[in-house]
N, C-alpha and C positions, 0 to 999 in steps of 0.2 A: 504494500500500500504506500502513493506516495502520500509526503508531509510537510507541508513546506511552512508550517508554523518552529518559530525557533523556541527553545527551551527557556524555562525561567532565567536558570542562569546565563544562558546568552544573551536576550537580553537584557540582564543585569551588565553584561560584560562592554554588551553594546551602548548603554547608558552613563557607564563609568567613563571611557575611553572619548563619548563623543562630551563628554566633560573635562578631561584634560586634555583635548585639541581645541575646545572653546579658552580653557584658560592658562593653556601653558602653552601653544601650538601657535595658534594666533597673535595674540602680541608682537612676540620675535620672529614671525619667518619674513614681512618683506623689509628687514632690516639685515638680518643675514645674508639673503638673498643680493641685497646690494651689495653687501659686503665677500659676497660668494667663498663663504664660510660654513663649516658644522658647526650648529653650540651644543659645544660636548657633553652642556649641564642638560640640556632637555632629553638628549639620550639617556644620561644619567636618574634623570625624574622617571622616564618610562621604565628604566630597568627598576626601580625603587617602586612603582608602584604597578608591577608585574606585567608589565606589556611588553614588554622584551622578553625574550626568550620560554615564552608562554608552551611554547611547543615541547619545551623538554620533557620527555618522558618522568614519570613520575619516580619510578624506580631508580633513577640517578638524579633527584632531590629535585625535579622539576615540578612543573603544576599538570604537565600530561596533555594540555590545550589538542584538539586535532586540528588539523585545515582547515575544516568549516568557522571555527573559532579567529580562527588566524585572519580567514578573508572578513568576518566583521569589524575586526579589529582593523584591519589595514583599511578599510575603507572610511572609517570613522577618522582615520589620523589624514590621508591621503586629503580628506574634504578641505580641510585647512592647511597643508601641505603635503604634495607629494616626491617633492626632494626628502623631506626630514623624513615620511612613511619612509621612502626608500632606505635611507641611514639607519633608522629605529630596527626595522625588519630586515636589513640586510644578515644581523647573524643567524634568523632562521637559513638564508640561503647558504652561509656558510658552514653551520653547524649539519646541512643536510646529508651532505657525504656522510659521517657519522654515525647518526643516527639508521640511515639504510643499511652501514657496512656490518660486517661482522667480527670488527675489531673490539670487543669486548674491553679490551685494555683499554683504549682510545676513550670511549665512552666511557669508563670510569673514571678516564684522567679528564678529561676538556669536559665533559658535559656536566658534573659534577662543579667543579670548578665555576663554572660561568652560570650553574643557577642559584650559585652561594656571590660572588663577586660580578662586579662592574667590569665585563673585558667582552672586548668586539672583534669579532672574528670574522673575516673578510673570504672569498670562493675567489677564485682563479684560474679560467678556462680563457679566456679573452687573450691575445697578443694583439702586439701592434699591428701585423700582415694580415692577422686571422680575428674573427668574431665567431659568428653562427657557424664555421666550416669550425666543430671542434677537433676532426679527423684530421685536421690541416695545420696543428700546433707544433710548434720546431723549439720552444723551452726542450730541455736536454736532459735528463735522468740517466746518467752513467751509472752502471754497478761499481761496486769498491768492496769487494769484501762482502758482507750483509748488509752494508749500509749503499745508501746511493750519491751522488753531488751530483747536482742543483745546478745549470746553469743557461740562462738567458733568460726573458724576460716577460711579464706580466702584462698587461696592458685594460684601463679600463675599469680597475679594480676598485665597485664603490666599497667609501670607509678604511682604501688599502694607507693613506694618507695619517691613520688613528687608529688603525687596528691593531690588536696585538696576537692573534693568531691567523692563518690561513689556511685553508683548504687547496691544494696545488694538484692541478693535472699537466702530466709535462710526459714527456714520449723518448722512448728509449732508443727508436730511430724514427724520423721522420719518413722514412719510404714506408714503413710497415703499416703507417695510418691507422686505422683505429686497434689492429691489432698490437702496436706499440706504446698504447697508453697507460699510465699511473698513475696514479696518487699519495698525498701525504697531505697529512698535516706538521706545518712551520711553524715555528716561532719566530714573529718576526726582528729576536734582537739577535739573532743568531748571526754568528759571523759570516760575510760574505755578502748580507742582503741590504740593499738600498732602495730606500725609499723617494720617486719622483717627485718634483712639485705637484702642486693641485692641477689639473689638469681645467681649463679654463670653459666655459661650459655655456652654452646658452637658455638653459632652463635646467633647475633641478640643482640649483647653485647652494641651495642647500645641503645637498649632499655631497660629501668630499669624495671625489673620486682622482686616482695617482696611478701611477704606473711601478709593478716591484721588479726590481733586475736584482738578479742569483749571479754570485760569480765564487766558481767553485764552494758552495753553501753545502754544507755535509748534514745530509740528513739519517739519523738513527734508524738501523732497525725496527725499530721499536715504534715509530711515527711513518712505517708504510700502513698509506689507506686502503690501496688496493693493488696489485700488483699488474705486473705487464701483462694487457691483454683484458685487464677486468675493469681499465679505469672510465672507457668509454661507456659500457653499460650504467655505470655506477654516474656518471657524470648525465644518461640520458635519465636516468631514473629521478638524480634530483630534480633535472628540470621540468619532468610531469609531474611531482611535487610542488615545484612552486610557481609555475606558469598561473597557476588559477589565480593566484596570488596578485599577479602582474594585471591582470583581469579586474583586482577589486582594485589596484591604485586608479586603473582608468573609470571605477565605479562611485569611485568619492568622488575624484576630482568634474567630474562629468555632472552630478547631482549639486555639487556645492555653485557650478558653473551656472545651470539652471533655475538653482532657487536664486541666485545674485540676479541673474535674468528678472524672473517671475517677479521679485518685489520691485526692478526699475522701471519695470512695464507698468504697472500699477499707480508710480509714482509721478511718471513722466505724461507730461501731456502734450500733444502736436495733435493740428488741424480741430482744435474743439474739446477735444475729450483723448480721457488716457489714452497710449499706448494699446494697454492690455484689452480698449477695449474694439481692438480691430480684429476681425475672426481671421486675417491672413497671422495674426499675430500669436491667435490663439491657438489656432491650429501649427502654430512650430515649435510652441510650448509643447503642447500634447503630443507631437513626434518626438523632441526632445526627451520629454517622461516615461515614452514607453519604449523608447533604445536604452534608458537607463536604467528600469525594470528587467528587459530582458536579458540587457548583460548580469544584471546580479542573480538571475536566474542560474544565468550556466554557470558563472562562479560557481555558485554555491552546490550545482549539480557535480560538478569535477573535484572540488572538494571532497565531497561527501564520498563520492569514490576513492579517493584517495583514505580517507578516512576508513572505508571498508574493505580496503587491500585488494582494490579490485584493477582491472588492467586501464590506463588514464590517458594513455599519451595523445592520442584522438580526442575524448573531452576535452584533454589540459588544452590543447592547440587553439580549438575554438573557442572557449572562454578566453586565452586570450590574444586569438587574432581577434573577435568582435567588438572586445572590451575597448581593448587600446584603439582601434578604428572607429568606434562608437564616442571616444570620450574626444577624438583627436574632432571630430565629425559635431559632438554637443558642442564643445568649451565654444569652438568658433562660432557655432551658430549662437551663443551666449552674447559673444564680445560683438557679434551682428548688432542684435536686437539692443546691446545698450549705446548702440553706434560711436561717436567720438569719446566718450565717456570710455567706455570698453574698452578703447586703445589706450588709453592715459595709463600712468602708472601709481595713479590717485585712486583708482580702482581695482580690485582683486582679477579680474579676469586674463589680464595681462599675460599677468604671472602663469595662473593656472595655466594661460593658452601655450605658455614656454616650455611648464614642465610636461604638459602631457605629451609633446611631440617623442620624447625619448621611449616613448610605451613604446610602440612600433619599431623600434628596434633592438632594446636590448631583453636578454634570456630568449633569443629567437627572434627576429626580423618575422616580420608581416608577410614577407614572401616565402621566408624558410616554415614557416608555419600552415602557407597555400602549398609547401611543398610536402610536408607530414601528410596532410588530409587528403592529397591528391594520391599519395602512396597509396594511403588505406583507401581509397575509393576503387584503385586498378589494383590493388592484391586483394588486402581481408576483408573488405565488405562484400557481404553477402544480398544479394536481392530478393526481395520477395515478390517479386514479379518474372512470370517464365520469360523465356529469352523471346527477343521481340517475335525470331521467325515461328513460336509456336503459340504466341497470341489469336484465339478462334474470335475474333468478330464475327459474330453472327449477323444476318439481318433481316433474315424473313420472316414473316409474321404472320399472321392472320386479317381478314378483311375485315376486322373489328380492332384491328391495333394489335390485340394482345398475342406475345410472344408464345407462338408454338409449343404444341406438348410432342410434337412429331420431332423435335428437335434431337433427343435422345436417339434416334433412330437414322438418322443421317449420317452422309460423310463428308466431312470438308475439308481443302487441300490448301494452302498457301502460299501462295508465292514468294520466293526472298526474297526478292528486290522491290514491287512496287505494292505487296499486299494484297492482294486482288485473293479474297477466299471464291472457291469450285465450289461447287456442292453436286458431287457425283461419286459412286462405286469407286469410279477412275480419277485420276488428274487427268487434264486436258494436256494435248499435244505440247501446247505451250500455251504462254500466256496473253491471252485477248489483248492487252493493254501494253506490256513490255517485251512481249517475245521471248522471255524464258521459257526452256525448253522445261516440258512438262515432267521430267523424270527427276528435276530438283523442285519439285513441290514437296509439300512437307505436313502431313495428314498432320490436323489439328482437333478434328472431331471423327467420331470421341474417341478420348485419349485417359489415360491415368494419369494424374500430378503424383509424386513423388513425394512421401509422406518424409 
C-alpha cells in the first residue's frame, strides 16, 4: 500500500530544521555569499543541533536518520540556502562510501568519531580533466607493500577547503578504467596532501569548494575503502544514494523561489490591480506549484527505496534529473514574475537563480543522467505491451456498433511494416497497401500472451 503521509516524527524533524534555516540560515547567507565564504559556525550549529550527520547509523552512536529523513531535511535548509544545504550535507556524501562498505574497522573509527565530534569529511571522484566520466580518473594509487601512495589530484571537492577527512577514489592504472578503481579514506593533515585555494564560483558561494593534490601521500593498510576493481561499484552505489538528495536541494530552492514569487504578485500592482490578479499570472504560479510537488514526489519515492534496500539507480537519476531541471526551470520563472526586482541583489531570487544552476551538473550532469535512463530503457526495462508487430487491432463489428462475439473464432495476420490486419484462414499474397510479401505476416489472432 502506498503512503505518502510522513510520520510524527518527520514532521517534527521537518518543523525543527525549517526553524533553524528561518533563524540561523537566513541572516548570514547573502553576506557570505558576497563574501564567497563557508561560516564554519553555522555548520557547527547544524552539527550541535543534529542535522548533520543524521544518517549515521545508530549502532556507531548515530541517530540512524534514513534518506527519506535526509531529503526533508535538505530541503528545508536548501529553501534559504542551497550552497550552505550543500556544505551542511556534504559529509553524508562523504561518509557514504563507509557506510555501504564492509570495512567494519573504518566505521568504527570515522563514523563513531564524527557522530560524537564536529569534523567534515569531504568524497572525491571529480578531477580536473574528469567529472561524471568517473571510469576516466588518472589520481594514481601505487601499491607499496600493503599500503598504497596517493598521487595527483582532486578536483571540485565541496568542503575539501575545511575538511578534515576524505573519501578518495583514485585508479591503479588509468587504461584499466573502471576495473582499476579504489578507495580510501584520508586524513587530510597527512603528509604529502595540499590543499587549493577556494575555487571561485558563480552560485553556491556559500559552499567552499578547492581542489586536493597527493604527492606521494602514503596511505595505510588499514584506510583501504575498497580495493582494485570494487571502487567503481562502491563509488556508483553512493551516488544512487544521494542523487535523490541533489533532487531535494532543487526542491527547496525551487519552492522558496515561488513562494518569494506568490507574495510579490500579491503585493505588486500594474495596469489597475495586483499582479496576482492576472490569470496569465496565475496560471505560472500553478505550473510553478505542481513541478515542485512533483519533484518532491520522486524525491521522496527514491529515497524511500533507498531506504528499503531496494535497486535505485533508475529512480535516483530521475529524481534528480527533474528536480535540478524543474528548480533551474521555477527559480527563473520566479525572478520572471518579480521582473526588475528579481534581478536586483536586494532581492533573494538572484541568489537562488545562481545556486540552482550547479544542480545540473554536479553528482551527474543532466545528460549523464539522460544517459543512465536511456541505458535502462534499451537493456532492463521490461514492457508491458506485446511487440508492436503482434498488436491485433481488431475492427469489425456488428451493424449495431457493438464489437463481435464471432471475434474469438477468427484469424488475423499483420503486417510489419504498415499494419494493415487480414482477416483470413490465410495471409494474403502480400500486402494491399505496402507490398509485403504475405509469408512475413504474422498471425495475431488468436494467439496466447505469455503469462
Amino acid at each position: 500500500m502506498l503512503n505518502f503521509s510522513l510520520t510524527k516524527g518527520q514532521l517534527d524533524l521537518k518543523k525543527r530544521v525549517r526553524g533553524f534555516t528561518r533563524r540561523e540560515i537566513l541572516p548570514v547567507a547573502w553576506y557570505y555569499d558576497e563574501l564567497d565564504e563557508s561560516p564554519l559556525f553555522v555548520l557547527r550549529r547544524a552539527f550541535d543541533e543534529g542535522i548533520m550527520n543524521s544518517d549515521i547509523p545508530a549502532e556507531y552512536g548515530g541517530k540512524g536518520y534514513g534518506l527519506l529523513e535526509g531529503t526533508i531535511a535538505v530541503e528545508e535548509i536548501a529553501a534559504g540556502c542551497p550552497g550552505l544545504a550543500t556544505s551542511i550535507f556534504d559529509n553524508s556524501l562523504g561518509m557514504a562510501p563507509i557506510i555501504l562498505s564492509d570495512k567494519e574497522h573504518l566505521k568504527q573509527r570515522y563514523l563513531r568519531e564524527m557522530a560524537k565530534e564536529f569534523k567534515l569529511m569531504c568524497f572525491g571522484t571529480s578531477e580536473p580533466t574528469m567529472g561524471s566520466d568517473v571510469a576516466g580518473m588518472r589520481c594514481l594509487a601505487t601499491k607499496d607493500g600493503d599500503d598504497y601512495i596517493l598521487n595527483g589530484t582532486k578536483y571540485w571537492i565541496t568542503n575539501g577547503g575545511i575538511a578534515d577527512y576524505m573519501t578518495v577514489f583514485a585508479t591503479t592504472d588509468p587504461k584499466l578504467q573502471h576495473a582499476g578503481i579504489c578507495a580510501f579514506v584520508v586524513e587530510l593533515d597527512w603528509e604529502g596532501i595540499s590543499v587549493g585555494k577556494t575555487i571561485p564560483k558563480m552560485g553556491q558561494r556559500c559552499s567552499n569548494t578547492a581542489g586536493i593534490h597527493f604527492e606521494n601521500t602514503r596511505v595505510p593498510k588499514e584506510n583501504i575503502l575498497a580495493e582494485p576493481g570494487k571502487g567503481f561499484m562502491l563509488a556508483m552505489k553512493t551516488f544512487d544514494r544521494t542523487r535523490p538528495v541533489i533532487g531535494s536541494f532543487g526542491v527547496g530552492a525551487a519552492r522558496s523561489a515561488m513562494e518569494f514569487a506568490l507574495q510579490y504578485t500579491k503585493i505588486r500592482h500594474a495596469f489597475g490591480s495586483a499582479v496576482a490578479s492576472h490569470q496569465s499570472v496565475q496560471f505560472k504560479l500553478a505550473e510553478m506549484f505542481t513541478k515542485v510537488e512533483i519533484a518532491r514526489l520522486l524525491t521522496w519515492r527514491a529515497a524511500t527505496e533507498v531506504d528499503q534496500g531496494m535497486k535505485t539507480n533508475t529512480t535516483a537519476s530521475i529524481a534528480k534529473l527533474y528536480a535540478s531541471e524543474m528548480a533551474f526551470e521555477v527559480v527563473s520563472d520566479a525572478l520572471q514574475l518579480c521582473a526588475g526586482y528579481g534581478y536586483t541583489k536586494m532581492y533573494p531570487i538572484e541568489k537562488l537563480f545562481r545556486d540552482v544552476r550547479l544542480l545540473r551538473i554536479y553528482e551527474g550532469t543532466s545528460e549523464v543522467q539522460h544517459l543512465v535512463l536511456a541505458a535502462h530503457l534499451f537493456g532492463a526495462y521490461e514492457s508491458a505491451m506485446p511487440s508492436l508487430e503482434e498488436v491485433p487491432i481488431m475492427r469489425w463489428e456488428k451493424e449495431s456498433g457493438e464489437f463481435s462475439e464471432e471475434v474469438g473464432g477468427k484469424t488475423a495476420w499483420r503486417c510489419p511494416m504498415c499494419g494493415y490486419i487480414h482477416v483470413e484462414e490465410e495471409p494474403p499474397e502480400a500486402c494491399p497497401y505496402c507490398f509485403v510479401p504475405g509469408k512475413a505476416f504474422k498471425k495475431v489472432w488468436p494467439r496466447e500472451y505469455k503469462k
